[in-house]
LUMDOBA-245561 format. One record per residue (C-alpha): residue number from 0; y, z, x. Coordinates in nm, 2 decimals. Example, Ala and Ser with C-alpha at 12.3 -4.5 7.8 and 13.67 -1.06 7.14 Angstrom:
+-------+--------+--------+--------+
| dolum |      y |      z |      x |
+-------+--------+--------+--------+
|     0 |  -0.45 |   0.78 |   1.23 |
|     1 |  -0.11 |   0.71 |   1.37 |
+-------+--------+--------+--------+
//
This chain:
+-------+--------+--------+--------+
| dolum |      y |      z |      x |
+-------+--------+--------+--------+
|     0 |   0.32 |  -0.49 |   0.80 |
|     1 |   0.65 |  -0.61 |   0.91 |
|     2 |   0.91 |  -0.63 |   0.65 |
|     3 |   1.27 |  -0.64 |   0.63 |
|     4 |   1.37 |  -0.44 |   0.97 |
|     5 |   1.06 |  -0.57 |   1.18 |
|     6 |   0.93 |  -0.27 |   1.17 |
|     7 |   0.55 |  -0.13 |   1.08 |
|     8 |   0.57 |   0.13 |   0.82 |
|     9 |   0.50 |   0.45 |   1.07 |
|    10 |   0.83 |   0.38 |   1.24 |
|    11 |   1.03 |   0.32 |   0.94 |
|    12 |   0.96 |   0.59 |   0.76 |
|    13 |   1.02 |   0.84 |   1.03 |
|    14 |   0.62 |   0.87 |   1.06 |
|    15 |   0.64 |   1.12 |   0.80 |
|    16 |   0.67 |   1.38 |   1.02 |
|    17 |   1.01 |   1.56 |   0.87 |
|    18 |   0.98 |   1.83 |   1.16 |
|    19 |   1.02 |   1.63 |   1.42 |
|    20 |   1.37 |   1.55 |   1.36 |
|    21 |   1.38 |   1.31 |   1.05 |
|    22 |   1.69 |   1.40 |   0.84 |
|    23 |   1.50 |   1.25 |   0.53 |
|    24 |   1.12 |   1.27 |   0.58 |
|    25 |   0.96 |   0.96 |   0.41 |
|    26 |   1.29 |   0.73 |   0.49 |
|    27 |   1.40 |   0.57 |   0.79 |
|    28 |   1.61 |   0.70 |   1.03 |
|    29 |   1.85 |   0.53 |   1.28 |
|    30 |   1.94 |   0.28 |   1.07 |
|    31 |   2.25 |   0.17 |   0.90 |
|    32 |   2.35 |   0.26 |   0.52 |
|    33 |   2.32 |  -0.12 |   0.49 |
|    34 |   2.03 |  -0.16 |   0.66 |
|    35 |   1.81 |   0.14 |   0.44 |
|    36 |   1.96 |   0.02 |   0.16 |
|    37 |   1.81 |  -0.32 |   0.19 |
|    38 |   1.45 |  -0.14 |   0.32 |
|    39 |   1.47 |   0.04 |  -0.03 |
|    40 |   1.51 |  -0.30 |  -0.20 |
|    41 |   1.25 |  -0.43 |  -0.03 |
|    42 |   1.03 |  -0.16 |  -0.08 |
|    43 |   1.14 |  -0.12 |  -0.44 |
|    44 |   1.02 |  -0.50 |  -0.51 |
|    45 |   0.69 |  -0.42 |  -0.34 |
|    46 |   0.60 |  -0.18 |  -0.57 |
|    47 |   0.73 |  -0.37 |  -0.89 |
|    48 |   0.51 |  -0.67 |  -0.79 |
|    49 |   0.21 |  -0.44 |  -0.75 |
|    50 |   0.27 |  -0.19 |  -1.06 |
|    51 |   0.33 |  -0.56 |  -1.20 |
|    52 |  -0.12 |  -0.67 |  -1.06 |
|    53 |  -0.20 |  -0.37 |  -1.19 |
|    54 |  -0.07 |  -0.41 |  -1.55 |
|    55 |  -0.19 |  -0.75 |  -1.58 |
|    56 |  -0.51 |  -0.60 |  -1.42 |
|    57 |  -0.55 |  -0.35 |  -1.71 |
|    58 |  -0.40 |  -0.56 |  -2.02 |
|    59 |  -0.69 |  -0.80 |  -1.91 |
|    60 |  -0.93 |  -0.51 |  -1.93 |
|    61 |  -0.80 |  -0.45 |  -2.26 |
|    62 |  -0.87 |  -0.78 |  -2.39 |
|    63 |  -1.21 |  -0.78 |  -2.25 |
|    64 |  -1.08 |  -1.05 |  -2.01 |
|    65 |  -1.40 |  -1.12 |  -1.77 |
|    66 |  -1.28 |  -1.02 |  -1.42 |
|    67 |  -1.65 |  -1.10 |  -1.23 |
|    68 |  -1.76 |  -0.75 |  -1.26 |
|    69 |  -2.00 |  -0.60 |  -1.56 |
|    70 |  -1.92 |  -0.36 |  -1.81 |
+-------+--------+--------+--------+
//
């Protein structure tokens, strides 16, 4: 997916591949403090909305919420 540099995720996180030259394996390199700091946000609000699903997944669970699957 494309987010906030227009970049898919292999490229902006340095492919993971910290040998080959990425000062901060798992982070994008080449870009401007600005720039990663606003990836980060990005990212960070990604994740929020997901952990977010998943605990209204599982406090439905909880409350024996029918979710279309058995028991």
């Amino acid at each position: 997916m494309y987010y906030v540099t227009g970049l898919p995720g292999w490229v902006r996180s340095g492919a993971g591949f910290g040998w080959f030259g990425a000062s901060h394996p798992g982070y994008a390199t080449g870009l401007t403090k600005r720039e990663e700091a606003s990836l980060l946000k990005r990212q960070a609000e990604i994740l929020q909305d997901r952990l977010d699903e998943i605990k209204d997944y599982l406090r439905d669970l909880e409350e024996g919420k029918d979710r279309g699957h058995e028991d």
